[in-house]
C-alpha positions as CSV (number, residue, x, y, z in Angstrom):
1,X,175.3,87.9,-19.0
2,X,172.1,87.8,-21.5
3,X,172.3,89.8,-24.6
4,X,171.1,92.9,-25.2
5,X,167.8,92.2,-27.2
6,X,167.0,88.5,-24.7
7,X,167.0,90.9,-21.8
8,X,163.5,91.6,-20.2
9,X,163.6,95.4,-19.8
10,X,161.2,97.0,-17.6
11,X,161.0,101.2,-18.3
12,X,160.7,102.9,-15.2
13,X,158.7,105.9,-15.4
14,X,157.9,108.7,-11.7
15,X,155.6,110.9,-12.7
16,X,154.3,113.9,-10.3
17,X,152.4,116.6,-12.5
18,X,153.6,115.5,-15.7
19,X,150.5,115.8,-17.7
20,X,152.1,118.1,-19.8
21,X,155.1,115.9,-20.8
22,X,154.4,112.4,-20.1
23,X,152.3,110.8,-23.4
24,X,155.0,112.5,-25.8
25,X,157.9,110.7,-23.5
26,X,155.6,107.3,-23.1
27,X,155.6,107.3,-27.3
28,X,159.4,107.9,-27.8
29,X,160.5,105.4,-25.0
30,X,158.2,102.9,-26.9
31,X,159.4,104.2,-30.2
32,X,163.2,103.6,-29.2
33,X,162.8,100.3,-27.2
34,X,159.3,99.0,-28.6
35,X,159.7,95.6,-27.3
36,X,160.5,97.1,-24.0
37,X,157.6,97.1,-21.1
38,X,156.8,100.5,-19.6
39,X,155.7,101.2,-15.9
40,X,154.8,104.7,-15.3
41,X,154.5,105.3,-11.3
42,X,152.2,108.3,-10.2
43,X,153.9,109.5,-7.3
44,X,150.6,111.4,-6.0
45,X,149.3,113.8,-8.9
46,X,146.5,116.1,-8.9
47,X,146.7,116.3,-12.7
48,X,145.8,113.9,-15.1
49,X,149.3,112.2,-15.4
50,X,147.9,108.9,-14.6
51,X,145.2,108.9,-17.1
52,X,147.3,110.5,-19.9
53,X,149.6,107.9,-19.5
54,X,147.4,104.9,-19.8
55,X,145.9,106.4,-22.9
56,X,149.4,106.3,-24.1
57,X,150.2,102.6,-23.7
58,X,152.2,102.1,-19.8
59,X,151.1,100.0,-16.8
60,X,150.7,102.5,-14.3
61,X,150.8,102.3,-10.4
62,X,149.3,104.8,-8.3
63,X,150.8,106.0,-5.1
64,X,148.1,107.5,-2.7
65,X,150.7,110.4,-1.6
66,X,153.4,112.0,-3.0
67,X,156.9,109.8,-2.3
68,X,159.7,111.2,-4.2
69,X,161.2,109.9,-6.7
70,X,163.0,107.3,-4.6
71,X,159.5,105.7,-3.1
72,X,158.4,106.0,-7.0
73,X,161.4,103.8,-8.1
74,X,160.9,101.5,-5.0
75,X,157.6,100.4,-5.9
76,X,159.4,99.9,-9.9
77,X,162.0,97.6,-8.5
78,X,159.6,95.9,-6.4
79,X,157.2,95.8,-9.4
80,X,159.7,94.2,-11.6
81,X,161.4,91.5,-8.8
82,X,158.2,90.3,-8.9
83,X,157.7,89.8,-12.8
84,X,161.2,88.5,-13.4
85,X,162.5,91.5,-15.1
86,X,166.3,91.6,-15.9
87,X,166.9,94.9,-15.8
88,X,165.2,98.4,-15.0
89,X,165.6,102.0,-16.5
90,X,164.8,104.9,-15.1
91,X,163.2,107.7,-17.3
92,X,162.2,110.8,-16.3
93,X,158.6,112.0,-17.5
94,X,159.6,115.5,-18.1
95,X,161.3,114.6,-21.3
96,X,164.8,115.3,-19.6
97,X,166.4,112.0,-20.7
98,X,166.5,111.2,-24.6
99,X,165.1,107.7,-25.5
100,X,167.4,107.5,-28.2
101,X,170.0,107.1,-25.2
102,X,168.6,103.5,-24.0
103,X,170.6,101.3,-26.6
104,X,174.0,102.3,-25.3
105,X,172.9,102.2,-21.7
106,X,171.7,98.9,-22.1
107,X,174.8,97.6,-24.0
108,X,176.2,99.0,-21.0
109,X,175.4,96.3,-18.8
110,X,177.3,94.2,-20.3
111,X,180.3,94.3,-18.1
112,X,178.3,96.3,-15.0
113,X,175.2,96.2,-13.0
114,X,174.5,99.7,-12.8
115,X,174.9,102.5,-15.7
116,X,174.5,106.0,-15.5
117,X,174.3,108.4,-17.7
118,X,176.4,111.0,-17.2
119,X,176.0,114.8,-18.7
120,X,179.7,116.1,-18.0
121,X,181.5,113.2,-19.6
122,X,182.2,114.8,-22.5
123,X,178.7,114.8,-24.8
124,X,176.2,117.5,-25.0
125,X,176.5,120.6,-23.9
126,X,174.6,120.7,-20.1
127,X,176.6,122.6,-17.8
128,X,175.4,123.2,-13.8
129,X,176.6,126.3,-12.0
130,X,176.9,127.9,-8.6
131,X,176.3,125.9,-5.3
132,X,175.0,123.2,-7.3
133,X,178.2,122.3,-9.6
134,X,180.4,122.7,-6.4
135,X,177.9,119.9,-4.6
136,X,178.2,117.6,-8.1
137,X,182.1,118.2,-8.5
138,X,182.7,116.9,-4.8
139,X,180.3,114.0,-5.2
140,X,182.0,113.1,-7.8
141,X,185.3,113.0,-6.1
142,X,183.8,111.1,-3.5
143,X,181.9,108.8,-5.2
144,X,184.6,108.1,-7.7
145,X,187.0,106.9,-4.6
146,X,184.6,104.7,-3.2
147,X,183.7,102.7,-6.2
148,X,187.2,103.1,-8.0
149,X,186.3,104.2,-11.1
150,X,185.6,107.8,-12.7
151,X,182.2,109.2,-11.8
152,X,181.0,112.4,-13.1
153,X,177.3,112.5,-12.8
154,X,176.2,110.5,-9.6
155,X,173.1,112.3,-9.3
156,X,171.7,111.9,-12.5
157,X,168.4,110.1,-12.6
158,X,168.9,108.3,-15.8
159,X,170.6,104.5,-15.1
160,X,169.7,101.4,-16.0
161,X,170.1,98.9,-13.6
162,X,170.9,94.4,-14.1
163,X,169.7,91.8,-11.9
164,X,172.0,92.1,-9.0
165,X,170.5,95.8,-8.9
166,X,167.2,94.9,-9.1
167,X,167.4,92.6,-6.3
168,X,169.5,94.8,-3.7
169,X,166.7,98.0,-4.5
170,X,163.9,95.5,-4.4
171,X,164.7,94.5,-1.0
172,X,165.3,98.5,0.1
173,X,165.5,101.4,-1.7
174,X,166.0,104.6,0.2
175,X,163.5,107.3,-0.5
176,X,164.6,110.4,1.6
177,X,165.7,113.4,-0.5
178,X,168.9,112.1,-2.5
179,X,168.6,109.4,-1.4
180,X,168.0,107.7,-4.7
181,X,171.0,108.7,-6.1
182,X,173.4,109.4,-3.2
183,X,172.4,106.5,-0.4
184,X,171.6,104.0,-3.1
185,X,175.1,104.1,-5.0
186,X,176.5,103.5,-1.5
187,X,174.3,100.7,-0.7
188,X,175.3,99.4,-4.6
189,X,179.3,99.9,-3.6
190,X,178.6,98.1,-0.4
191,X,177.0,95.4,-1.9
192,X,180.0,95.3,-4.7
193,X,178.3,96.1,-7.3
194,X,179.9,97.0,-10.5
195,X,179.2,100.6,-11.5
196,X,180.0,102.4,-14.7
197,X,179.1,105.5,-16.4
198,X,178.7,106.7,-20.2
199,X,178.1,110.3,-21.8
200,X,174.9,111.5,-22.6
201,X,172.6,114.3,-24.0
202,X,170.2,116.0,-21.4
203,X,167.6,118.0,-23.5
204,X,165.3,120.9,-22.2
205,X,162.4,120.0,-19.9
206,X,159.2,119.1,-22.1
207,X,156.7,120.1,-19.3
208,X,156.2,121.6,-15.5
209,X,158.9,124.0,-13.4
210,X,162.3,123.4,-13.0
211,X,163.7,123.5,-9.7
212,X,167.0,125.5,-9.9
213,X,167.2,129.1,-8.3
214,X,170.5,130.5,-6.2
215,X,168.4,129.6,-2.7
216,X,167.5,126.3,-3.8
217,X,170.9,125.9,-5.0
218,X,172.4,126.4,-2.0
219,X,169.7,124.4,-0.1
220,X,170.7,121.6,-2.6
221,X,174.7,121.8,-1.9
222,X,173.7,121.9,1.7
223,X,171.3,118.3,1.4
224,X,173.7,116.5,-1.0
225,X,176.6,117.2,1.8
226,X,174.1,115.8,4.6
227,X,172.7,113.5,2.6
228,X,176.3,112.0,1.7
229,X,177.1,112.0,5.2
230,X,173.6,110.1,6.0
231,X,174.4,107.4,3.6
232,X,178.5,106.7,5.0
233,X,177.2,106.5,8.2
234,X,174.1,104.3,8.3
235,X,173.8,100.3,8.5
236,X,170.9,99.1,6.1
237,X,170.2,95.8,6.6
238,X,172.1,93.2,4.7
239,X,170.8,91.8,1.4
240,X,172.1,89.7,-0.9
241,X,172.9,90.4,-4.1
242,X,175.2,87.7,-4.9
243,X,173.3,86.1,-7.5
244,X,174.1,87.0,-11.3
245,X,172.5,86.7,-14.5
């Protein structure tokens, strides 16, 4: 594999409503990993997200409607399959994810195709509850069997992905609800893909509403479960991945 600093790395940024957050987060990605290239995809705003962030220095790419964050990271792999990128990183806009994170997932790829960062294995302080850590702890179980290796986090949004990645999501990435963490490790075991993860910090949302209540909670333990299911039982068609770099 390439070294760390010969590596073409494309940020990937979804972005719905994020006007509040998204310039601070463009200027500390770009302050951590300034030789990096930053793609900021505006998964259907009504806010100024998309203008904001183009003042700030990132490509942007509009999506007429609102995808999710899956359809948002579709059009980045796509994006950078086409510019020859060697590896992507998904960064949340709401200031979640610490830039200062992206050297050691990067070094990460050094003996995997996808990292995650993970914010239960054993730095920081983040802690879930309720429906929602019971959903996380038996993904994690599951997940963990299925690519033989310890996973703690297999929902977290913050990975950075090789070229073997990159060409299996550029081909399909799914975008249904979970779907962008759940179906797409599956299709990444499938493909025998190499997955590792490595501990974290998850800071305070900079900007907008989080999403976590005891109904939506529950709602969320009931998805992952289907969503889980979904993924074990559906045939996507084949792509190859085969090729390394």
């Amino acid at each position: 594999m390439t070294s760390v600093t010969s590596r073409r790395v494309l940020i990937v940024m979804p972005a719905l409503n994020e006007s509040a957050s998204v310039a601070s987060v463009i200027e500390q990605v770009k302050r951590a990993r300034p030789e990096a290239d930053l793609l900021v995809v505006d998964d259907g705003s009504v806010d100024d997200t998309a203008a904001l962030a183009r003042a700030a220095g990132a490509e942007v790419a509009r999506l007429a409607v609102n995808l999710g964050v899956g359809g948002a990271m579709r059009t980045g792999f796509r994006y950078a399959a086409a510019r020859g990128y060697d590896v992507v990183v998904q960064v949340d806009a709401d200031g979640q994810h610490d830039p200062e994170e992206l050297d050691a997932l990067l070094r990460g790829l050094d003996d995997a195709d996808i990292v995650i960062g993970s914010r239960f294995a054993g730095k920081g302080s983040y802690k879930a509850s309720g429906p929602r850590k019971y959903a996380m702890v038996a993904l994690s179980i599951v997940f963990s069997r299925l690519a033989k290796t310890r996973l703690t986090d297999v929902t977290s949004g913050f990975k950075a992905m090789g070229p073997r990645a990159i060409k299996l999501f550029a081909g399909y990435y799914p975008a249904e609800y979970l779907g962008d963490t759940v179906e797409s490790l599956v299709m990444a075991i499938r493909a025998k893909l190499t997955i590792k993860e490595i501990p974290v910090i998850m800071r305070e949302r900079a900007g907008g509403t989080p999403s976590h209540s005891p109904v939506k909670s529950a709602v969320y333990l009931g998805r992952a479960g289907l969503a889980l299911l979904l993924a074990l039982v559906r045939r996507r068609p084949a792509v190859d991945s085969s090729d390394s770099a």
